[in-house]
N, C-alpha and C positions, 0 to 999 in steps of 0.2 A: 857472606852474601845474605845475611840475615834480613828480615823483612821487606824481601824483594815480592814483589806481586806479578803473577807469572797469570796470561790468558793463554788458552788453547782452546782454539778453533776443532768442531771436533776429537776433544776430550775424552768422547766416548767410544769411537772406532780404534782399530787396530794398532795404526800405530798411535794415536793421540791418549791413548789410555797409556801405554808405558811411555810417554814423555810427563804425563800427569805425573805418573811413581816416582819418576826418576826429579822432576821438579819438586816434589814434596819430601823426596827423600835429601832433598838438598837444604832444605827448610825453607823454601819460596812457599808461598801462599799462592795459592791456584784456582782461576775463575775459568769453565770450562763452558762453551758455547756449542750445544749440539743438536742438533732436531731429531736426530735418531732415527734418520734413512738408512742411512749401513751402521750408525752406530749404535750399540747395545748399553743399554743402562748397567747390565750385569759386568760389562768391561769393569767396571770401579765399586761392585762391590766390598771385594777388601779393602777397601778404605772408608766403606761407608762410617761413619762415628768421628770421621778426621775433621776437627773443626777449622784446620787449612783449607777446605776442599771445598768449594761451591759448585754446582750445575745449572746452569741456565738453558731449559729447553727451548730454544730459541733457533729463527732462520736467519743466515748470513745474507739472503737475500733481501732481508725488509731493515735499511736502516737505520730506520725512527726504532724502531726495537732492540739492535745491537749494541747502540752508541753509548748507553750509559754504562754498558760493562766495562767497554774500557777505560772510566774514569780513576785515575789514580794508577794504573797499569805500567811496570819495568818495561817487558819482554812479552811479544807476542809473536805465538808458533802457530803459524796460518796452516792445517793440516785438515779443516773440512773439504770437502772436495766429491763429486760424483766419476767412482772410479768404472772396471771392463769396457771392455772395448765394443760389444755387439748392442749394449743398449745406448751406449754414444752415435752407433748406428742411427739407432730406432726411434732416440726422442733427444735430436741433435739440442732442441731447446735446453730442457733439462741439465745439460750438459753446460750448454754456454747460460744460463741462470746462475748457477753454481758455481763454476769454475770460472768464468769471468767478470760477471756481474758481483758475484757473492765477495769474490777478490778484489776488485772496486771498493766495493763498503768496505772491507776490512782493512787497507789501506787510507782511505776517508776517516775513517775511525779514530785508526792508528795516527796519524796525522794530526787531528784537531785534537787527539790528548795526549801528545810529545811525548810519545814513548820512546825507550832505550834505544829499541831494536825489535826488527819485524822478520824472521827468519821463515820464508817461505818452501813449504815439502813442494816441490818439482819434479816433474820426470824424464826418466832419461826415456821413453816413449820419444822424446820430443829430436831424437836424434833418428829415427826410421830406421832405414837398413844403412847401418851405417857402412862407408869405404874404410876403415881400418880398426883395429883390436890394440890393445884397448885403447875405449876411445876418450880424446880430450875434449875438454871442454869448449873447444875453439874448433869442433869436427860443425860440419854443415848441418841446420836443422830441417828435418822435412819429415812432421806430422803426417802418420799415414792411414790417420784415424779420427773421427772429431772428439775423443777422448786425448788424444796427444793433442791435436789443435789446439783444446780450453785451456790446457793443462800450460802451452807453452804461451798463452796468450795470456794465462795469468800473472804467468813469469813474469812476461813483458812488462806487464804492468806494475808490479812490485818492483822492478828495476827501473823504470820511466819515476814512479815517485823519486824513488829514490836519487835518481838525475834531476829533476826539475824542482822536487820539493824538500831534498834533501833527506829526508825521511832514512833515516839509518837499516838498510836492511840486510839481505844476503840470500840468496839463494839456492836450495840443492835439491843438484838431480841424484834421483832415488833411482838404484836400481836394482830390482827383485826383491824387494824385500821381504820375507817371511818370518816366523817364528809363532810363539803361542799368543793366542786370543787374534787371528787370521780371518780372514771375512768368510761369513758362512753363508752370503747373503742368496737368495732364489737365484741368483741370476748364474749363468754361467763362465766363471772367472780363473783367478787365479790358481797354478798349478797344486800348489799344498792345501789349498781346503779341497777340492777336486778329490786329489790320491787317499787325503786323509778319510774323509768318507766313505768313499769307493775302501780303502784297507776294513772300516770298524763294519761294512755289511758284507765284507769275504767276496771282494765283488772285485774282476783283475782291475790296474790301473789303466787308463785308455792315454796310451803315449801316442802324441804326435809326430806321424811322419817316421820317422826309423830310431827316434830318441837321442841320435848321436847329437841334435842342438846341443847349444851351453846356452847357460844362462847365470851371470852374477851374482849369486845367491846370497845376502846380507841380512845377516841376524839383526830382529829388531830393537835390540837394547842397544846395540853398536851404532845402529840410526839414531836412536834419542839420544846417546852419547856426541855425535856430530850436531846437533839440532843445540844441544845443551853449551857446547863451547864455540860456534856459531856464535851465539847470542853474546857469549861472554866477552868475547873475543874484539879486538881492534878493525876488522875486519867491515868494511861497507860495501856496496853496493858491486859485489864478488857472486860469483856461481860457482859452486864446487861441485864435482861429482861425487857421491858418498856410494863407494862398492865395498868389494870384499878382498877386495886384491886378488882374485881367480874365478874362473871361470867353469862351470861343471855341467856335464852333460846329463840330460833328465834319465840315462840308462842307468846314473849312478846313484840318482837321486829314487831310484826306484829299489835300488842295490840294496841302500840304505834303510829304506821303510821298508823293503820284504814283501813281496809278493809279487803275485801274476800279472802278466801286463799283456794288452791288447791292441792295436796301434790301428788310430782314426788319421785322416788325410791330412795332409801338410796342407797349413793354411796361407793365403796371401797378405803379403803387406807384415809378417812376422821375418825377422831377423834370425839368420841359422844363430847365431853368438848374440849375447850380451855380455860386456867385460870394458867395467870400467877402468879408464887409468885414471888412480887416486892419487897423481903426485901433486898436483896443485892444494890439497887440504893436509897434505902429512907436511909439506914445507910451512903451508900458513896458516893452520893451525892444531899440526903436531897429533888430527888423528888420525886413525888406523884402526880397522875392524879389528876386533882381538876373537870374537867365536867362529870358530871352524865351523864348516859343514857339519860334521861328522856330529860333533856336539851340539848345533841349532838343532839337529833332526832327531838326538836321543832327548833334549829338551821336548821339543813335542810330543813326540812320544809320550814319552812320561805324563803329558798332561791330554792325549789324546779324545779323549771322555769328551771334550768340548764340543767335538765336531760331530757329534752324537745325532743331532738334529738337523743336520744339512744336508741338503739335496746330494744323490745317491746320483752321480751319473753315468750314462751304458754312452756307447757309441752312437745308438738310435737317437735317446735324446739329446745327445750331443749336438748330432747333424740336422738336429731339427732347429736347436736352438742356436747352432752357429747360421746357419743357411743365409741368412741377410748379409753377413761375414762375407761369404761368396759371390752372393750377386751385388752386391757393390763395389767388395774390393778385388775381386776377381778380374775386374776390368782390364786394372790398370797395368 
């Protein structure tokens, strides 16, 4: 697969940083697109000197600005995206700018410079509270949140090109993903930068609810692995769920990183389970998470020094900073 030329939208966040590695460790030349809202330029330090490797600080939003990156481009992995759930709340715009508009242009893009393949990061958000364990792909969608909303309305639209204009693409929904270089971002989000925090200032972890939920917990090179054969792959205008093949409850994930735990209110419109069923991508296209919990979490660990600078959260400011959470999804 030599002098393949790989974009990634996004390049610089969480997970677009290790599909970057994992593209360059493939020998693809790699053109990254990021504005650096949630993502970090520090993401791709160690690679900094790689003459594979371009960054373009650039917004998916404004397409007179994006279009020429993708000139000459194989493979495009659409992973910019405005993620949590309470400031999708709070500046629904932002949200549908990004996640829908921003995925517009990038399929526009993609299109007018005939690329390979457009493998779009999706979420299993987009399935609510779902009626069955684990769930397939063909379960009913119902956004419970205008972060699931953008996110499935992206989807749409990367599989609408993909119907109408042929445009080769694929879609997968993500679920739980975690591992090292994790968003640290002000706002309050995801459960592993949360704990990891809350563990590096001796501070217990604030578990929701009784902690017996599960959640799909999927190591993040296992995801750029799905992303990376996705692209490669025979595969068109398909949605795969990308999990872990089990499902773990946060009393074990606390088990795991060690320490004291404090438990804040069960929230609405959140699902006791996430657990995907991955038999649709292990039959068509042969993968399978291969990192255990056990080890995504001693990975962390070990590099835990990251989350050094990220917000410390107590229960207080939790409930301050969920509170919008409540009074609009409380409702329903």
């Amino acid at each position: 697969m030599g002098n393949m030329i790989s974009l990634v939208t996004g390049g610089c966040g969480f997970i677009g940083s290790h599909m970057v590695d994992r593209l360059l460790a493939e020998g693809h030349t790699v053109r990254v697109i990021d504005n650096f809202t949630t993502g970090r330029p520090g993401n791709l330090d160690h690679q900094k000197g790689n003459g594979n490797l371009k960054v373009y600080q650039m917004d998916i939003r404004d397409k007179g600005e994006i279009a020429p990156v993708f000139k000459g481009v194989d493979y495009v992995f659409h992973l910019a995206a405005l993620a949590d759930i309470v400031p999708s709340i709070q500046k629904p715009w932002e949200y549908y700018s990004s996640n829908v508009l921003g995925t517009y242009h990038v399929v526009e893009c993609a299109r007018e410079a005939g690329i390979r393949k457009l493998v779009y990061a999706a979420s299993s958000s987009c399935y609510g509270i779902p009626d069955e364990f684990p769930t397939k792909e063909t379960a009913e969608i119902r956004p419970q949140y205008p972060y699931a909303l953008t996110k499935r309305l992206g989807e749409e639209t990367v599989l609408h090109w993909g119907q109408v204009y042929g445009l080769p693409v694929v879609t997968l929904r993500l679920f739980n993903v975690y591992g090292t270089r994790s968003r640290t971002s002000g706002t309050y989000g995801a459960v592993f930068g949360v704990f990891l925090a809350q563990k590096l200032a001796g501070k217990p972890f604030t578990v929701v609810g009784t902690g017996e939920q599960t959640r799909d917990f999927t190591y993040v090179t296992d995801v750029a692995d799905a992303f990376y054969m996705a692209a490669l792959s025979e595969a068109t205008n398909e949605t795969f769920n990308v999990g872990s093949g089990g499902t773990y409850s946060v009393n074990r994930l606390c088990e795991l990183l060690g320490g004291e735990t404090v438990h804040i209110p069960k929230r609405p419109g959140e699902p006791d389970c996430t657990f995907a069923d991955t038999e649709k991508i292990e039959k068509s296209l042969g993968w399978r998470a291969k990192v255990t919990l056990e080890e995504g979490v001693a990975k962390i660990l070990a590099n835990i020094d990251y989350w050094r600078e990220a917000p410390v959260w107590t229960p207080d400011s939790i409930g301050e900073a969920t509170s919008d959470w409540f009074k609009y999804l409380g409702k329903q």
